[in-house]
Structures are given as structure tokens and as C-alpha cells.
C-alpha positions as CSV (number, residue, x, y, z in Angstrom):
1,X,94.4,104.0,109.9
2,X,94.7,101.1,111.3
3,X,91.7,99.7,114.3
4,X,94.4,100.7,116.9
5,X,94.4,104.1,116.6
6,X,91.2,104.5,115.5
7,X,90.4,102.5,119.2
8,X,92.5,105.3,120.4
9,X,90.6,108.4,119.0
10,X,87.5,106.7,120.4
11,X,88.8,106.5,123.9
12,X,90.7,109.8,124.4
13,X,86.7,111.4,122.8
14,X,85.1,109.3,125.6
15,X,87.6,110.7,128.4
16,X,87.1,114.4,127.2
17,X,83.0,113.5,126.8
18,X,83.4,112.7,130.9
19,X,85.2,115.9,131.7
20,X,82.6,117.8,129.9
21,X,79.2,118.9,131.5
22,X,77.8,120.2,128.8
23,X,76.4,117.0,126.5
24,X,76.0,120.0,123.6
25,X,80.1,120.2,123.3
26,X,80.9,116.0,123.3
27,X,82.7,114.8,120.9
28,X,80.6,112.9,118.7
29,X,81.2,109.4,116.8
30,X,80.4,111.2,113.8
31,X,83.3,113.9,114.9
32,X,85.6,110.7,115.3
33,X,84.5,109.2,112.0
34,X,85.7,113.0,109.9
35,X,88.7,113.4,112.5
36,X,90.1,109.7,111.3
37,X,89.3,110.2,107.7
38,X,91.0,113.8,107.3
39,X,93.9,112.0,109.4
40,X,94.2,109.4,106.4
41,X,93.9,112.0,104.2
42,X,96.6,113.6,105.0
43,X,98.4,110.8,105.9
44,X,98.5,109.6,102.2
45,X,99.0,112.9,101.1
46,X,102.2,113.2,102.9
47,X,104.0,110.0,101.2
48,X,105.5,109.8,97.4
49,X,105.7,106.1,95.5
50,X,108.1,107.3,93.6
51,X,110.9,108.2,96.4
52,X,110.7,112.0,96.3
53,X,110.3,114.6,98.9
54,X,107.1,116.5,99.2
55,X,106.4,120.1,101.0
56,X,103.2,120.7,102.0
57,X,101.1,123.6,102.3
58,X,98.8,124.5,105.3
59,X,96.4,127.3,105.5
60,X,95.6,127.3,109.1
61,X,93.0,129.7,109.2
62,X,90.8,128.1,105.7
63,X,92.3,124.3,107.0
64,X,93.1,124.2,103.3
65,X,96.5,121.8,102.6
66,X,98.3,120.4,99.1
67,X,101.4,119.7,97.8
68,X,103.2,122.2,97.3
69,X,105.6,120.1,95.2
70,X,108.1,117.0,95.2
71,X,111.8,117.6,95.5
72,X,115.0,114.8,94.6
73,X,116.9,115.9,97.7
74,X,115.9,116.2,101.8
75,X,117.9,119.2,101.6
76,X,116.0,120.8,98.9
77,X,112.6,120.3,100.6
78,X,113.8,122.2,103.7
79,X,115.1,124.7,101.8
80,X,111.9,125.0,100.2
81,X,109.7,124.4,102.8
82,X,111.5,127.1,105.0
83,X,111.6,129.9,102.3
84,X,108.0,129.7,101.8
85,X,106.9,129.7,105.5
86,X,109.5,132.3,106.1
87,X,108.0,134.2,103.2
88,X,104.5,133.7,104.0
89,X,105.1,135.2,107.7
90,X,106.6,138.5,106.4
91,X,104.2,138.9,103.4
92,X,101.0,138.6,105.1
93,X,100.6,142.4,106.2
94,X,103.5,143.7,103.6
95,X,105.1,145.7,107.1
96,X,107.0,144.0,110.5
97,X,103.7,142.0,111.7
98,X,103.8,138.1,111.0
99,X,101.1,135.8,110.5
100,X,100.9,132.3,110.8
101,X,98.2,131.5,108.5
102,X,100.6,129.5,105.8
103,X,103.1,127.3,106.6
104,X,105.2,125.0,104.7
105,X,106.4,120.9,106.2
106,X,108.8,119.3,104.3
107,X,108.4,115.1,104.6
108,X,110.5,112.0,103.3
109,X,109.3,109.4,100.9
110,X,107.7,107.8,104.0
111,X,105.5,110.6,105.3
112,X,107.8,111.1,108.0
113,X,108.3,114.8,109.0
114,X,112.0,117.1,108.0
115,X,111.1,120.0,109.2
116,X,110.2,123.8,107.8
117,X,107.8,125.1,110.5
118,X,110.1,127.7,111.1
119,X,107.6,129.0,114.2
120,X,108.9,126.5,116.2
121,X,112.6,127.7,115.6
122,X,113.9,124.0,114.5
């Protein structure tokens, strides 16, 4: 991450630090510090070297991610990505209640974002 955004993350934590009364719920440097590493993380995570698309999986409630694998086409990592979240919802309870626990992103070569949260009905 480059000082930019890391200037950024700093300055939005200072703004919510002066809305907050209570000094025990600030957002610490330290906070900042895990907040920009687990965003580079990620963000490396995300991109392929070789030109291949990735899906990702997302356990929202254990914040567990990984690939879940790496695809030729853009087409194909939707596909993917959208079956699994799709599946993921339905399984959860094995009746008509969904969960949102998993879900599935589909990126390019570049990190940048394709789709597959089917939750937000793209």
C-alpha cells in the first residue's frame, strides 16, 4: 500500500477518534498498522502473474479467505464464483433459510473485481 492510502486510513481513524467519547473504543495506530497489512494481504492475494482469473473464498463470520482457484476465462470465474456463493447460501441450514457466511468474488489478472456476490443481486 502505497504512503497515500496508508495517509488516508490514518486520517479517516483520527476523524472517527474525534466523534468518539469514549478514548476505550479509538482506533488505535496499532489497529491502523493490522487494518493496512490484512488490506495488502489481500490485495496480493487477489492478483495472478500468470494472467489467470482467481475466485476467492470469504468466511465472514471466522474472517477466513483463500483462493478458491484460478480460471482461463472471466466467464468461467463468474460462473464459478456465483455457483459456490449461491450454493453456500442454500446449504448452510439444508431447508429455505440463507446464510451469508461464505461467499465467493471472482477478480481479473489485476485484482480488479468481476463479480459473484450474488447478495447484492449483480
Amino acid at each position: 500500500m502505497n504512503h497515500e492510502t496508508s495517509d488516508r486510513f490514518l486520517k479517516t481513524a483520527d476523524e472517527l477518534n474525534a466523534k468518539c467519547a469514549n478514548p476505550d473504543d479509538h482506533i488505535t495506530p496499532e489497529m491502523i498498522e493490522a487494518a493496512v497489512k490484512n488490506f495488502e494481504r489481500v490485495e496480493k492475494m487477489r492478483k495472478d502473474s500468470k494472467g489467470k482469473f482467481r475466485v476467492l473464498g470469504v468466511d465472514k463470520f471466522s474472517h477466513e479467505d483463500w483462493v478458491e482457484g484460478e480460471y482461463d476465462t472471466a466467464e468461467e470465474a463468474l460462473q464459478i464464483a456465483r455457483t459456490k456463493t449461491n450454493n453456500a447460501k442454500k446449504n448452510c441450514f439444508g431447508d429455505n433459510r440463507y446464510s451469508i457466511a461464505t461467499v465467493y468474488y471472482a477478480y481479473d489478472p489485476d485484482g480488479g473485481y468481476l463479480g459473484g456476490d450474488t447478495w447484492v443481486g449483480e
